[in-house]
N, CA, C and O atoms as CSV, one atom per row, in Angstrom:
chain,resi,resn,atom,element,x,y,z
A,1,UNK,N,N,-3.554,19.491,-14.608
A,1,UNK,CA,C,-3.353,18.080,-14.825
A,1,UNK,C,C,-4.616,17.318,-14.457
A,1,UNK,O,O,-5.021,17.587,-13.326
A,2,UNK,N,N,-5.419,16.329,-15.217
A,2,UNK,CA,C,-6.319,15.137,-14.892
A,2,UNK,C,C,-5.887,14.502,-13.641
A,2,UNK,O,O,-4.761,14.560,-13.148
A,3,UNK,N,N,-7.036,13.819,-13.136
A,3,UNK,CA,C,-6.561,13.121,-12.304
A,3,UNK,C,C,-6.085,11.843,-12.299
A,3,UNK,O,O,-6.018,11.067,-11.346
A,4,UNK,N,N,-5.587,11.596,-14.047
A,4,UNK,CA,C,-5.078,9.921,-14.495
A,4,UNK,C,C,-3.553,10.559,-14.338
A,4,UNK,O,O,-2.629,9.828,-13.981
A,5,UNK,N,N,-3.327,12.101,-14.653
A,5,UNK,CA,C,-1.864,12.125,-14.568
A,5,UNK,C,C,-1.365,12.298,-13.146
A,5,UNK,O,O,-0.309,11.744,-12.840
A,6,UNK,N,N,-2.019,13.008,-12.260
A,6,UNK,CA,C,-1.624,13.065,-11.440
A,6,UNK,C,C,-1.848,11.781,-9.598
A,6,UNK,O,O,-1.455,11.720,-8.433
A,7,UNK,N,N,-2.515,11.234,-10.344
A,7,UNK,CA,C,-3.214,9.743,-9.124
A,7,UNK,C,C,-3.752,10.134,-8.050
A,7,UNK,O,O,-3.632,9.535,-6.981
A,8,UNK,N,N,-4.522,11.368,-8.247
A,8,UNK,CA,C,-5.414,11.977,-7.089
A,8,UNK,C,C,-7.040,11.123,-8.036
A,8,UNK,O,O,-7.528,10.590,-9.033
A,9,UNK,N,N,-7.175,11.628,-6.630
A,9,UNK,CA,C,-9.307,10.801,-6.258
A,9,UNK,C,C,-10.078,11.295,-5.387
A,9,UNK,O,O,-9.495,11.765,-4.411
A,10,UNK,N,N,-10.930,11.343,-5.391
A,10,UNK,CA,C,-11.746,11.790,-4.480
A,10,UNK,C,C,-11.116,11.585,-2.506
A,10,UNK,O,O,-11.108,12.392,-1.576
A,11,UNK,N,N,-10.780,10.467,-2.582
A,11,UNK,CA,C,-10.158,9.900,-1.332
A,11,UNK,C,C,-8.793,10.281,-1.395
A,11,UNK,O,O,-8.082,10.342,-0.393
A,12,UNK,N,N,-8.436,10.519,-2.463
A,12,UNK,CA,C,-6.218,10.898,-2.339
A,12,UNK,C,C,-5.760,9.449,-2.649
A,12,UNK,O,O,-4.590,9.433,-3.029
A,13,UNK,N,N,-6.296,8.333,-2.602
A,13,UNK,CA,C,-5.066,6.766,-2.943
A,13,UNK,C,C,-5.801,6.444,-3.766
A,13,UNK,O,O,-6.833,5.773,-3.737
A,14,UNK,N,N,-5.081,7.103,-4.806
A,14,UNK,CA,C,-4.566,6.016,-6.244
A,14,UNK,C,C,-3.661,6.035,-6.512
A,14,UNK,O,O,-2.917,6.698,-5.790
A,15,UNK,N,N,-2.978,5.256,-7.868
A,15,UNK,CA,C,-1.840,4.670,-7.932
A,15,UNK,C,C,-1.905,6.212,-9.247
A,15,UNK,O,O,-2.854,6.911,-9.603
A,16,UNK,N,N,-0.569,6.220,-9.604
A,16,UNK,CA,C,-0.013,7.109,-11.009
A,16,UNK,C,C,-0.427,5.816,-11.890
A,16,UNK,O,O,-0.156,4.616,-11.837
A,17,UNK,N,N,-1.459,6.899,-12.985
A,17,UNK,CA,C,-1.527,6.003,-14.078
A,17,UNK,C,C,-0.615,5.923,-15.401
A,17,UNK,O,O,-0.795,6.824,-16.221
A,18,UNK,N,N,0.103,5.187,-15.622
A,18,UNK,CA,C,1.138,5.042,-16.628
A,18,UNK,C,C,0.364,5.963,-17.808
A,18,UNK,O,O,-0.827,6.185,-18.026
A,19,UNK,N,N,1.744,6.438,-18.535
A,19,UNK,CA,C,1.035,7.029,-19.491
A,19,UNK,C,C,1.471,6.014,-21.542
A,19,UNK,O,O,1.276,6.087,-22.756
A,20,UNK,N,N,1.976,5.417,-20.700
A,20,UNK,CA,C,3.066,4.279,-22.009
A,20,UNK,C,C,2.012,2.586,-22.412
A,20,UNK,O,O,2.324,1.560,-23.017
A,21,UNK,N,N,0.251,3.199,-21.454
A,21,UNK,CA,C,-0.669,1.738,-21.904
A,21,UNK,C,C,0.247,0.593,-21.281
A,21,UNK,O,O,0.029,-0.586,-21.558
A,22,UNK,N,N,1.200,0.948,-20.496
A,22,UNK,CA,C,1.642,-0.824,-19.665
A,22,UNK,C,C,0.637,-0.808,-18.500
A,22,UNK,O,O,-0.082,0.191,-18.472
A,23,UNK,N,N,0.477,-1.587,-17.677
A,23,UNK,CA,C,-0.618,-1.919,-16.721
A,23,UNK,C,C,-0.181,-1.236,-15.575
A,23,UNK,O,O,1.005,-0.916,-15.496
A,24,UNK,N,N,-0.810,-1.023,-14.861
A,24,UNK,CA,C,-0.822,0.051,-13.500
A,24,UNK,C,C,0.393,-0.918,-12.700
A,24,UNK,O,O,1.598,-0.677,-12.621
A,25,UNK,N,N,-0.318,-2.008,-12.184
A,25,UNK,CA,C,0.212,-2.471,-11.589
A,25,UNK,C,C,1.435,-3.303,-11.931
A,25,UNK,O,O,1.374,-3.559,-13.134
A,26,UNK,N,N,2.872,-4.006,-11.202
A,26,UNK,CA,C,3.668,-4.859,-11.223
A,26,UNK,C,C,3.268,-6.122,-11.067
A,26,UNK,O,O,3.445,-7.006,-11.905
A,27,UNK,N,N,2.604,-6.283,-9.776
A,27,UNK,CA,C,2.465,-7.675,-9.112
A,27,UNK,C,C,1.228,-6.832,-8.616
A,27,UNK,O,O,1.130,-5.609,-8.510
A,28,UNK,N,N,0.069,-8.087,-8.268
A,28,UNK,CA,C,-1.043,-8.037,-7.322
A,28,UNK,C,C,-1.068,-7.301,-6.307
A,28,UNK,O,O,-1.969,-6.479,-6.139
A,29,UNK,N,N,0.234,-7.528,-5.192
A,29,UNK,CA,C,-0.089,-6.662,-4.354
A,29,UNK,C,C,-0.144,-5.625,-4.186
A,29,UNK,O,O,-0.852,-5.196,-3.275
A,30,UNK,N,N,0.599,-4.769,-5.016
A,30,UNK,CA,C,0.606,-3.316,-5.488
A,30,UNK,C,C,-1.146,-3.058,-5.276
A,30,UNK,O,O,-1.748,-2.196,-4.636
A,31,UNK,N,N,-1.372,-3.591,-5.663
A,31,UNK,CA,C,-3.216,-3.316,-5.904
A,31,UNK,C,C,-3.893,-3.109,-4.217
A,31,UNK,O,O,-4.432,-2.203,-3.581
A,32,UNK,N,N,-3.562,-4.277,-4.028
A,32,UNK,CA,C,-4.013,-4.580,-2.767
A,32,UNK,C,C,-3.208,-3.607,-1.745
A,32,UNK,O,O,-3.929,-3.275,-0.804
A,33,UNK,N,N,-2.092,-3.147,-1.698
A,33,UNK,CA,C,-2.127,-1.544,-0.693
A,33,UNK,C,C,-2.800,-0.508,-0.923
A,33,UNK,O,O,-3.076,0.310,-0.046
A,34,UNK,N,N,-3.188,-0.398,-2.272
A,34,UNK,CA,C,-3.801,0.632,-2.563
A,34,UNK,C,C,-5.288,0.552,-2.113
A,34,UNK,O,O,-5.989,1.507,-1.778
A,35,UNK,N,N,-5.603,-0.614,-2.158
A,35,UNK,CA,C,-7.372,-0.665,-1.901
A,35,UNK,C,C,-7.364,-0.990,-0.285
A,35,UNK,O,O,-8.425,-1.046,0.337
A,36,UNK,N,N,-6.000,-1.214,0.389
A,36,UNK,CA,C,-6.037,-1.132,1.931
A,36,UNK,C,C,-6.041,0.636,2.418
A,36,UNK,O,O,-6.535,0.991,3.489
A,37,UNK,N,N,-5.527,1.430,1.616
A,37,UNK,CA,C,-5.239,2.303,2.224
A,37,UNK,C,C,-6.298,3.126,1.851
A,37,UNK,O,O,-6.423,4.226,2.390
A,38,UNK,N,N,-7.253,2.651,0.805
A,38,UNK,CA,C,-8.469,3.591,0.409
A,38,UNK,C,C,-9.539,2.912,0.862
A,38,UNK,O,O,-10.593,3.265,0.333
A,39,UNK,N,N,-9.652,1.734,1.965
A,39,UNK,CA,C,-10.152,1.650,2.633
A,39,UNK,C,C,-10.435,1.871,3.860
A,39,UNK,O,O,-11.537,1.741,4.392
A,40,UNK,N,N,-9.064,2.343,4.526
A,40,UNK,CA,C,-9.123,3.211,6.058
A,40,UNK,C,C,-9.576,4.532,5.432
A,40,UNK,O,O,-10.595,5.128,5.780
A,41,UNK,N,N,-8.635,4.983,4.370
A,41,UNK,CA,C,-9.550,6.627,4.480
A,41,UNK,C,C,-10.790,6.253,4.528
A,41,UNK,O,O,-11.368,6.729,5.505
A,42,UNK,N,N,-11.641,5.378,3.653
A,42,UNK,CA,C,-12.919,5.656,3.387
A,42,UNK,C,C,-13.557,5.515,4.714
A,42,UNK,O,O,-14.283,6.381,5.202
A,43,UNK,N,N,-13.180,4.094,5.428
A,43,UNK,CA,C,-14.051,4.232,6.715
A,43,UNK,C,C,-13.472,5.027,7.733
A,43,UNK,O,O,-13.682,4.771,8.919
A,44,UNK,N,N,-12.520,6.286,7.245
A,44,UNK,CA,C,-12.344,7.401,8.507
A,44,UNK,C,C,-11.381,6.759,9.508
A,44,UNK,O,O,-11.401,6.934,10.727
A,45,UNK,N,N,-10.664,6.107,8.919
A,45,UNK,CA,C,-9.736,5.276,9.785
A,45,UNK,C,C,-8.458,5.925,9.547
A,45,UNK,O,O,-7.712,5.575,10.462
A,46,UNK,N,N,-7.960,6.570,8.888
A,46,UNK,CA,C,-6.780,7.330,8.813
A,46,UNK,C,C,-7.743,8.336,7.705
A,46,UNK,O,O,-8.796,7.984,7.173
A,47,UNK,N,N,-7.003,9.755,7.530
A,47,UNK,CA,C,-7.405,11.235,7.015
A,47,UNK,C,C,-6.548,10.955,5.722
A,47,UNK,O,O,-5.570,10.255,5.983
A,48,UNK,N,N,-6.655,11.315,4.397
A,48,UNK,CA,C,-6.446,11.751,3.108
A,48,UNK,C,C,-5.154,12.293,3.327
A,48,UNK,O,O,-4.254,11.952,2.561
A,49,UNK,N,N,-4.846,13.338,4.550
A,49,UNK,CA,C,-4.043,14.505,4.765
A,49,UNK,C,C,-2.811,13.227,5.297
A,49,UNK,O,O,-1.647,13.220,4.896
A,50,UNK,N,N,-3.389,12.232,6.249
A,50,UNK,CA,C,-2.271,10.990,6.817
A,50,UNK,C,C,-1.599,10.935,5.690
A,50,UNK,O,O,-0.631,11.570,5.272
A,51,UNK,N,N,-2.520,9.727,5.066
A,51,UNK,CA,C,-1.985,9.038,3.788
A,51,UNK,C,C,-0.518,9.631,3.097
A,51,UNK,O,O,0.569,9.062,2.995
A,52,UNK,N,N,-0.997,11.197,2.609
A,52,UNK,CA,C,-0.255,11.847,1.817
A,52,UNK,C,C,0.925,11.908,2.472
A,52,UNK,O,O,1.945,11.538,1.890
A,53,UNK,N,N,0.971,12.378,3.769
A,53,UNK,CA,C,1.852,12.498,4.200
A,53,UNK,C,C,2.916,11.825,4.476
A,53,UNK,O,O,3.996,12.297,4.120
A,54,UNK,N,N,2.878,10.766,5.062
A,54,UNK,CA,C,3.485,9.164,5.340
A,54,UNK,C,C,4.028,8.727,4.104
A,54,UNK,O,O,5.144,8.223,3.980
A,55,UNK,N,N,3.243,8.924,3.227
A,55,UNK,CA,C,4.068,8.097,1.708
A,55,UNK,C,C,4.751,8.755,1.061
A,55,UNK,O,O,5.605,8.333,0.281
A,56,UNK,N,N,4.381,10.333,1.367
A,56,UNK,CA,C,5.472,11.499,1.029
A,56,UNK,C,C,6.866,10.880,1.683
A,56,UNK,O,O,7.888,10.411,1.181
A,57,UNK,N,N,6.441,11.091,2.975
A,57,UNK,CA,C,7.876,10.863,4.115
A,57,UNK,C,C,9.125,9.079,3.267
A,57,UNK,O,O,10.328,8.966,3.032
A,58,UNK,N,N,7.900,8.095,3.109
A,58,UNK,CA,C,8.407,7.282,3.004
A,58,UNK,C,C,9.238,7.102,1.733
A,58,UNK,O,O,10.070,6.200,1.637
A,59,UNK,N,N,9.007,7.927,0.826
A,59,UNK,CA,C,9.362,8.386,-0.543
A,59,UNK,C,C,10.484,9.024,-1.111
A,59,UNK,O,O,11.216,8.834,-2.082
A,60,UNK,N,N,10.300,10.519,0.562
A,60,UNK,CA,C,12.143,10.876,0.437
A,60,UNK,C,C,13.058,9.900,1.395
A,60,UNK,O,O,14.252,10.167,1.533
A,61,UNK,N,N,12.498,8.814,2.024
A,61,UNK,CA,C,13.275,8.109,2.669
A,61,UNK,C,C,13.942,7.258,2.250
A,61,UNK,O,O,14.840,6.716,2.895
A,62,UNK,N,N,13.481,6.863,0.571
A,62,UNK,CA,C,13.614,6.048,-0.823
A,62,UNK,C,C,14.672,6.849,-1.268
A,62,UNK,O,O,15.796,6.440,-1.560
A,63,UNK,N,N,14.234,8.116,-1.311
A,63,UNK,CA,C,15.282,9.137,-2.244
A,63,UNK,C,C,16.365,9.066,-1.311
A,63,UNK,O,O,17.442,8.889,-1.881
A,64,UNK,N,N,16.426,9.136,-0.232
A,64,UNK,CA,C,17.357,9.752,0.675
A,64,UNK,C,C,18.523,8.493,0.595
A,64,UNK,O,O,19.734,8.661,0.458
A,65,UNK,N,N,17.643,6.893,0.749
A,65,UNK,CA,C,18.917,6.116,0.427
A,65,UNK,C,C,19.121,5.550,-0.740
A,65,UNK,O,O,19.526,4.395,-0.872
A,66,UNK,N,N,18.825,6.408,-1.759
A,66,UNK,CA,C,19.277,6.435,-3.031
A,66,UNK,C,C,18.799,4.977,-3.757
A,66,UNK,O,O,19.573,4.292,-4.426
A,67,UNK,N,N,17.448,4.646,-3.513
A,67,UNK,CA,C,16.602,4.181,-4.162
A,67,UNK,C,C,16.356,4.258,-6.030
A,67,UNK,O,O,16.806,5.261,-6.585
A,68,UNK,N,N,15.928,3.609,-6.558
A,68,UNK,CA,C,15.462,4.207,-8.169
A,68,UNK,C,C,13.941,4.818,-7.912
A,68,UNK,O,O,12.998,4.411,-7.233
A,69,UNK,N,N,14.080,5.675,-8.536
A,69,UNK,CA,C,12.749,6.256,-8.803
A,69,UNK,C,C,12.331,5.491,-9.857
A,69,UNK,O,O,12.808,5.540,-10.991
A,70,UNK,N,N,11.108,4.520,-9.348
A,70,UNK,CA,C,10.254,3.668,-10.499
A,70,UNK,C,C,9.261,3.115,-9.655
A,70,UNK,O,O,9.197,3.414,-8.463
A,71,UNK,N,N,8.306,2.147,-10.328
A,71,UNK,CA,C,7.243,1.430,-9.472
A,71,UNK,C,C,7.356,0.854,-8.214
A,71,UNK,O,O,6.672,0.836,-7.191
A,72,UNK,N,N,8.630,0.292,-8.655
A,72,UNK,CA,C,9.147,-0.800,-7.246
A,72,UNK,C,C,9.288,0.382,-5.712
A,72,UNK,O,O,8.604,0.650,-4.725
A,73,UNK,N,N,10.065,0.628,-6.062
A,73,UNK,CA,C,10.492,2.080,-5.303
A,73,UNK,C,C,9.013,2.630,-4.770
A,73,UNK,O,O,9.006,2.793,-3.550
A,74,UNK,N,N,7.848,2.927,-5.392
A,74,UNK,CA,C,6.571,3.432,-5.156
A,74,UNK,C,C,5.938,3.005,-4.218
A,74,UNK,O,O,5.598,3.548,-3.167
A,75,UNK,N,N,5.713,1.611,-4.763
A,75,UNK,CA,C,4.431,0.652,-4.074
A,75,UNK,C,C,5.621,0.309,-2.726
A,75,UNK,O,O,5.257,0.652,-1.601
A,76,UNK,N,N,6.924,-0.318,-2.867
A,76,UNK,CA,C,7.380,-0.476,-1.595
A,76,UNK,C,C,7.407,0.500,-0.532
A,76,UNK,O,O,7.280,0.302,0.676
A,77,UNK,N,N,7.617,1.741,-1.244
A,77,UNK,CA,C,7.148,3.212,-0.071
A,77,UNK,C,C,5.641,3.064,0.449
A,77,UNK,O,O,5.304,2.817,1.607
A,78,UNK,N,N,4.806,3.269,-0.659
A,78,UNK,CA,C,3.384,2.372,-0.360
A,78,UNK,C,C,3.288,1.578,1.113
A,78,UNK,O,O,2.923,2.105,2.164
A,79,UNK,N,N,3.612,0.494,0.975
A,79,UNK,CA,C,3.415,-0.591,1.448
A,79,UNK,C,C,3.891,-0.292,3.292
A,79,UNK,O,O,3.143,-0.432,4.260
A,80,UNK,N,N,5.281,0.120,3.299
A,80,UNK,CA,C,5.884,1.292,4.894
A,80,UNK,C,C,4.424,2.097,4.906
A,80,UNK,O,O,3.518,1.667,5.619
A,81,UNK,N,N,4.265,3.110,4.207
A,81,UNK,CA,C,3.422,4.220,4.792
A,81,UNK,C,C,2.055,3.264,5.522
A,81,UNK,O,O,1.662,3.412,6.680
A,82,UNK,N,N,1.461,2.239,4.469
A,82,UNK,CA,C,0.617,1.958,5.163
A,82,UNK,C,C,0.432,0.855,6.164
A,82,UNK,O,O,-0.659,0.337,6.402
A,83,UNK,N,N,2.145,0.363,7.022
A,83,UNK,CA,C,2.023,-0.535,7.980
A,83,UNK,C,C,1.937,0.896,9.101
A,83,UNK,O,O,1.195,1.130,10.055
A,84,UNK,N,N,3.084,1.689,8.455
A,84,UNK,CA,C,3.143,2.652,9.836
A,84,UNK,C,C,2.059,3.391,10.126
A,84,UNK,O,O,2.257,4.002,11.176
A,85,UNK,N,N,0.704,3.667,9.533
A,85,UNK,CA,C,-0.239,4.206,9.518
A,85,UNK,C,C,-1.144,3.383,10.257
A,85,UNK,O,O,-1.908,3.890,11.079
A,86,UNK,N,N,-1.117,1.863,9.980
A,86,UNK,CA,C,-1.873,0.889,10.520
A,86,UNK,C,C,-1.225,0.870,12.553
A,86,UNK,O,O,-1.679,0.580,13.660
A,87,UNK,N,N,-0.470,1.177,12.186
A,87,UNK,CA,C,0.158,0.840,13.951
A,87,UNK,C,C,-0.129,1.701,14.850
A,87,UNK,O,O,-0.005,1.610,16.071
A,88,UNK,N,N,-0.614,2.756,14.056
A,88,UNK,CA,C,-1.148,4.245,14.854
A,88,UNK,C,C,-2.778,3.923,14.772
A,88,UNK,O,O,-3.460,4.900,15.078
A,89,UNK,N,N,-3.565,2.663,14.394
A,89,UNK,CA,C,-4.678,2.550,14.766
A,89,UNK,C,C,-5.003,1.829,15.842
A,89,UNK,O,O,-4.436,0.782,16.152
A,90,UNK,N,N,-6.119,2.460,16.589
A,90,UNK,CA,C,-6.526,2.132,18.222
A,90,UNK,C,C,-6.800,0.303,18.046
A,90,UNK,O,O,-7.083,-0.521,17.177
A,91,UNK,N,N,-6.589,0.358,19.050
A,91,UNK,CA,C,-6.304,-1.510,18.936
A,91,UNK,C,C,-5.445,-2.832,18.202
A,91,UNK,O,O,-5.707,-4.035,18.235
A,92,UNK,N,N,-4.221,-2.032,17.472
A,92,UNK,CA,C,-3.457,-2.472,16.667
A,92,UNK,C,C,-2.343,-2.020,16.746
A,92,UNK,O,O,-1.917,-0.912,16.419
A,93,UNK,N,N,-1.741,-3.064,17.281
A,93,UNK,CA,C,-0.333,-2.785,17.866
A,93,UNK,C,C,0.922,-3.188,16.464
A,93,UNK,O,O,0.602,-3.645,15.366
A,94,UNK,N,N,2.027,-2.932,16.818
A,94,UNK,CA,C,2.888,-3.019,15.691
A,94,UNK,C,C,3.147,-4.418,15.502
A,94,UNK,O,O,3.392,-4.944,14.416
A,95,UNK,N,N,3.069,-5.093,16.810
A,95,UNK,CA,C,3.440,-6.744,16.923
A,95,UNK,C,C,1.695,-7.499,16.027
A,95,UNK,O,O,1.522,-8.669,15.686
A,96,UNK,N,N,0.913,-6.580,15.916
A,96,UNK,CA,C,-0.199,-7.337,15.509
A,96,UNK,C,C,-0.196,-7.066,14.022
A,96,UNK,O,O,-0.853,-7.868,13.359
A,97,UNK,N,N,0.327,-6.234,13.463
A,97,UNK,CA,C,0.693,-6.190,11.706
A,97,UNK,C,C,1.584,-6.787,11.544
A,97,UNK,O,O,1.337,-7.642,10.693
A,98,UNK,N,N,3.177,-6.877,12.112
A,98,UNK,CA,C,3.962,-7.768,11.841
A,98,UNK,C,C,3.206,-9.446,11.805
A,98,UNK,O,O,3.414,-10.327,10.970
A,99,UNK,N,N,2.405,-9.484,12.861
A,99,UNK,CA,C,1.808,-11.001,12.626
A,99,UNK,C,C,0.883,-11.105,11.652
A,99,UNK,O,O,0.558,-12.222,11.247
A,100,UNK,N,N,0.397,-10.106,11.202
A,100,UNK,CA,C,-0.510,-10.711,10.136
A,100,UNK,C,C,0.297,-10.312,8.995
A,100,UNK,O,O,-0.324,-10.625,7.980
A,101,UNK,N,N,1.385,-9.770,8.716
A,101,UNK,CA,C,2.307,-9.806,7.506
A,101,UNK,C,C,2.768,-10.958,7.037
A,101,UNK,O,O,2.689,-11.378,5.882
A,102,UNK,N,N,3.321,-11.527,8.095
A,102,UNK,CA,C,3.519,-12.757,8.528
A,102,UNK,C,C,2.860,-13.597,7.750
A,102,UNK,O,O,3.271,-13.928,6.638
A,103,UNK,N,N,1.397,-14.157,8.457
A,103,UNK,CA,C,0.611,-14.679,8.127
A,103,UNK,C,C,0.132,-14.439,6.419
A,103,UNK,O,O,-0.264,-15.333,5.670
A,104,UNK,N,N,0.209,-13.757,6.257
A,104,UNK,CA,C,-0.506,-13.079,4.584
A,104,UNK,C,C,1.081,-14.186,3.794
A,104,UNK,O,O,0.929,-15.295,3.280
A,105,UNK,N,N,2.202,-13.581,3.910
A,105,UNK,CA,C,3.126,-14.018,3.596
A,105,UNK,C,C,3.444,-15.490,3.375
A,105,UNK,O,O,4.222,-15.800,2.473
A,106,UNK,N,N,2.639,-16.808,4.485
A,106,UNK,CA,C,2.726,-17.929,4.622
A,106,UNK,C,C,1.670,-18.240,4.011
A,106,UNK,O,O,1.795,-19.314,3.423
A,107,UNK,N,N,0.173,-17.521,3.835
A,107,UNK,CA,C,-0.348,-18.244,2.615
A,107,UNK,C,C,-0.031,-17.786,1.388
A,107,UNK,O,O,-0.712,-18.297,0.498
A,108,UNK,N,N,0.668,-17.098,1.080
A,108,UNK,CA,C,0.682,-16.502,-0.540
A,108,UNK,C,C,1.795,-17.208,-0.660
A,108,UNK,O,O,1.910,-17.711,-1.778
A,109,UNK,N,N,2.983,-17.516,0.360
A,109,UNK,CA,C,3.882,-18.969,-0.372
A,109,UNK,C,C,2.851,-20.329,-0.689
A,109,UNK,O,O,3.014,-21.050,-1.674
A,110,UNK,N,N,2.122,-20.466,-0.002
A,110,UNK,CA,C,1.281,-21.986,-0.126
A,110,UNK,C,C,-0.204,-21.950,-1.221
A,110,UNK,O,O,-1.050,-22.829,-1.390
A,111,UNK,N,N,-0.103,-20.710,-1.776
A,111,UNK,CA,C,-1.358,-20.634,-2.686
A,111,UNK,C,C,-0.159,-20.982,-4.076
A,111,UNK,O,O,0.930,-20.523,-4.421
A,112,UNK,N,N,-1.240,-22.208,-4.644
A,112,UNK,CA,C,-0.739,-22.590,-5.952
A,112,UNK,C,C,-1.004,-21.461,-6.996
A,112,UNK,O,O,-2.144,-21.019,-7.144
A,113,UNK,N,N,0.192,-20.939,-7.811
A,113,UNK,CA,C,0.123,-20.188,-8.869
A,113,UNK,C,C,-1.395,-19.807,-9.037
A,113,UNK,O,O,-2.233,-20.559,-8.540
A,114,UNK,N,N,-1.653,-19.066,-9.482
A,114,UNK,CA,C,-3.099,-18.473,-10.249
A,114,UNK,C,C,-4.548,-18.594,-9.070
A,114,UNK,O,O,-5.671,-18.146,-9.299
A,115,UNK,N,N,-4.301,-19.002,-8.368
A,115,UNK,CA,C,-5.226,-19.092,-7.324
A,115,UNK,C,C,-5.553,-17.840,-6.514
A,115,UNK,O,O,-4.960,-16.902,-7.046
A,116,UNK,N,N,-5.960,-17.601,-5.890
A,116,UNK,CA,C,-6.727,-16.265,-4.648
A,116,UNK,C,C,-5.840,-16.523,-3.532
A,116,UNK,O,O,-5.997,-17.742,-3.477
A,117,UNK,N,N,-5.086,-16.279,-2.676
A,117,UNK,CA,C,-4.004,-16.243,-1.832
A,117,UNK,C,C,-5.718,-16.239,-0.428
A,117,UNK,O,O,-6.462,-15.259,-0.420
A,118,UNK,N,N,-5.929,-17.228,0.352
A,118,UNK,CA,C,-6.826,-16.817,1.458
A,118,UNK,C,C,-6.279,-17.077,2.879
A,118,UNK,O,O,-5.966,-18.054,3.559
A,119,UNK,N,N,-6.315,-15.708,3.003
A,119,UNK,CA,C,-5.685,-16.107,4.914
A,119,UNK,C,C,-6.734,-15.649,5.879
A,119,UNK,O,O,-7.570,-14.761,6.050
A,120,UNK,N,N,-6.072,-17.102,6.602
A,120,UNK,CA,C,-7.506,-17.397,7.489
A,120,UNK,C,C,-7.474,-16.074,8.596
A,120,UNK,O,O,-6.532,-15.305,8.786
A,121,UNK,N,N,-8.890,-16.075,9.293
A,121,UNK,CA,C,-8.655,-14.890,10.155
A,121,UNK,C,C,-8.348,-15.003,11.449
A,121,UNK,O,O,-8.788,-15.848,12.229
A,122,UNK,N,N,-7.628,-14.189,11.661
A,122,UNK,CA,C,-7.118,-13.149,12.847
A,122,UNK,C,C,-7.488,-14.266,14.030
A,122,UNK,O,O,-8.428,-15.061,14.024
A,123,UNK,N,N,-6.604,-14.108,14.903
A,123,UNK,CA,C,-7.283,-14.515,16.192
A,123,UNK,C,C,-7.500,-13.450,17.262
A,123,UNK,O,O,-8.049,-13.743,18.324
């Protein structure tokens, strides 16, 4: 199998590329876990071997409560693997992703349609 059928990369996070020409993604953020989580591998912040694993786990945890197998289902497994991955990094506690979920969440309600969602940084 290529690596468009199967969503392997050099790093391990990419998304499955449709094979039906509809667009990879659902919504924006789909995108944006993916380029969070191929940005810790890249800077050695979580291992290829993590990644896989965690979104594996989070995937039969989809299956297990009888989830649909489809995008939604994906990127939301996605999205678990890479808070719980983030909470296992040194200096980042679970209360400090919940707050910036948070935060991400309160500007992307207040960004007008079609705009760049910008949240201010961290304290």
């Amino acid at each position: 199998m290529s690596p468009r059928e199967t969503g392997s990369s050099a790093s391990g996070v990419t998304p499955f590329q449709r094979l039906d020409d509809q667009p990879v993604f659902d919504e924006p953020w789909q995108a944006e876990v993916l380029a969070i989580a191929d940005t810790l591998v890249t800077r050695g912040m979580i291992t290829p071997g993590q990644w896989s694993e965690t979104l594996g786990a989070e995937l039969v945890a989809a299956e297990t409560r009888g989830e649909s197998d489809d995008m939604a289902t994906y990127y939301g497994a996605a999205l678990k693997a890479l808070e719980t991955l983030l909470s296992g990094v040194d200096g980042l506690s679970p209360a400090d992703v919940d707050e910036r979920r948070d935060a991400w969440a309160d500007a992307y309600r207040a960004t007008p349609h079609g705009q760049p969602v910008i949240l201010p940084p961290s304290v």
